[in-house]
C-alpha positions in Angstrom: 27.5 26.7 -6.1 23.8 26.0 -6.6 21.5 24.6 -3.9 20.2 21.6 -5.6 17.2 21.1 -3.6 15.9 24.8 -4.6 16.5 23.7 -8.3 12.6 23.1 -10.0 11.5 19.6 -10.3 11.6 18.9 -14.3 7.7 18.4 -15.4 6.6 15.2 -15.0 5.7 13.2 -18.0 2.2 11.0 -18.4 3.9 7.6 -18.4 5.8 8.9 -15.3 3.0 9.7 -13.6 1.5 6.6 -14.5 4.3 4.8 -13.5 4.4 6.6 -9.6 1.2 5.9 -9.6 1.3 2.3 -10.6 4.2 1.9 -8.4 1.8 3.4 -5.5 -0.9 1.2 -6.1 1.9 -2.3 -5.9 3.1 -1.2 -2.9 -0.7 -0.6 -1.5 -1.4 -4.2 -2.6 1.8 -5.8 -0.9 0.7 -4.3 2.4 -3.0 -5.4 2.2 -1.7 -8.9 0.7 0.3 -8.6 4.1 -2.3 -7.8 6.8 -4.6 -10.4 5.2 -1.9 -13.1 5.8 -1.3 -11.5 9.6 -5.3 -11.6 10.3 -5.3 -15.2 8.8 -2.6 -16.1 11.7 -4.4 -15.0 14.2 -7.6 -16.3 13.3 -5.6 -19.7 13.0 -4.2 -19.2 16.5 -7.4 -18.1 17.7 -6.3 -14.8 18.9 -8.5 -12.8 16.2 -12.0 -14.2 16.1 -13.8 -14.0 12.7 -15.8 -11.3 11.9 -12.8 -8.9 13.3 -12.0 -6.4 12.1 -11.9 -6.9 8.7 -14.9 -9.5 8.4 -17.2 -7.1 8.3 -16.9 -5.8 5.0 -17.2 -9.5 3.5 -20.2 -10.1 1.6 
């Protein structure tokens, strides 16, 4: 019986790799899309004042 998890990942392809990394880059997007909306709460409910933290990159 062969340990599978020793067994060699088969080589990855370009559209797989462009896929992972697409898939990366959605999920990277959903979470910024999400803190935006949380710092956007508590600016409305005056716990975050503007300008923190992420103000200070806005041009």
């Amino acid at each position: 019986m062969t340990d599978e998890a020793a067994q060699p990942a088969p080589p990855r392809t370009m559209d797989s790799t462009i896929a992972s990394l697409q898939d990366q880059i959605d999920q990277l997007t959903s979470t910024l899309e999400h803190h935006q909306r949380l710092f956007e709460r508590l600016r409305a409910q005056g716990v975050l004042t503007a300008g923190e933290p992420d103000d200070e990159r806005a041009p």
